[in-house]
GUMARVO-777018 format. One record per residue (C-alpha): z, y, x; residue in three letters. Coordinates in steps of 0.02 Angstrom, whole numbers, padded with zeros to 5 digits, always signed. Last residue first. Example, Ala and Ser with C-alpha at 12.3 -4.5 7.8 and 13.67 -1.06 7.14 Angstrom:
residues 2
+00357-00053+00684Ser
+00390-00225+00615Ala
END
This chain:
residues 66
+08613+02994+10711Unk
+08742+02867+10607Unk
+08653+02707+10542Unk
+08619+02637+10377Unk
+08530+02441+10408Unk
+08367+02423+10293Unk
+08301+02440+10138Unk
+08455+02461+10019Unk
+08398+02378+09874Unk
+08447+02477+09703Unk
+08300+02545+09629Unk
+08244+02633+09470Unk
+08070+02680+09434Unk
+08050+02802+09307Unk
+07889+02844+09225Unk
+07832+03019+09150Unk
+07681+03030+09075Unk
+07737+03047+08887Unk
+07886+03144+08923Unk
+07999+03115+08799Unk
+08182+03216+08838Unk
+08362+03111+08872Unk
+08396+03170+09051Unk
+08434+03086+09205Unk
+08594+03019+09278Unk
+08556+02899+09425Unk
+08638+02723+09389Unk
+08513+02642+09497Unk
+08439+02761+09628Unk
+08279+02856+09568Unk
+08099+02861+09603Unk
+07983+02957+09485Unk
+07816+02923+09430Unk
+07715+03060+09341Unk
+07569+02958+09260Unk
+07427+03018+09231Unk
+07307+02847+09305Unk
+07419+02740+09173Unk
+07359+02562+09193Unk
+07308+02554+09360Unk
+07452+02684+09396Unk
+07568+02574+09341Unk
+07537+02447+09464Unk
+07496+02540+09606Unk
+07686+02629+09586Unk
+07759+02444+09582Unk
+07680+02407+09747Unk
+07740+02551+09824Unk
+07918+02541+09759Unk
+07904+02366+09841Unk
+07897+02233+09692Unk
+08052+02139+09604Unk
+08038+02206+09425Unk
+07859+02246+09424Unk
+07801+02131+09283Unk
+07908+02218+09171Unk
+07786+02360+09150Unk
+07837+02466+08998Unk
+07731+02593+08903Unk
+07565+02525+08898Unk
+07442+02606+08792Unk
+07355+02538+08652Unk
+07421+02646+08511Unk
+07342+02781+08650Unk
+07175+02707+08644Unk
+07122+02625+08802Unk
END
């Protein structure tokens, strides 16, 4: 794929597993450096061409002390 070509959003994996979502975009962008952050998660304003974010705000499962 030439890079005017290349994909640089994937909207069809609002919704998916983290997991699932990281398959997806690495299909279509084998380099890419994903990252996993919490919703509302500062991060920095610098181009990284293979660097994706993936932001998520589910908690998972029940939070419990031990």
């Amino acid at each position: 794929m030439a890079s005017a070509e290349a994909k640089t959003s994937w909207p069809e994996v609002v919704g998916m597993p983290v997991d699932k979502a990281r398959e997806v975009i690495l299909k279509d962008k084998p380099d890419a450096d994903i990252v996993v952050l919490p919703v509302g998660t500062p991060v920095t304003k610098d181009f990284r061409p293979n660097r994706v974010r993936i932001f998520v705000d589910i908690v998972a499962d029940t939070p419990t002390v031990g």
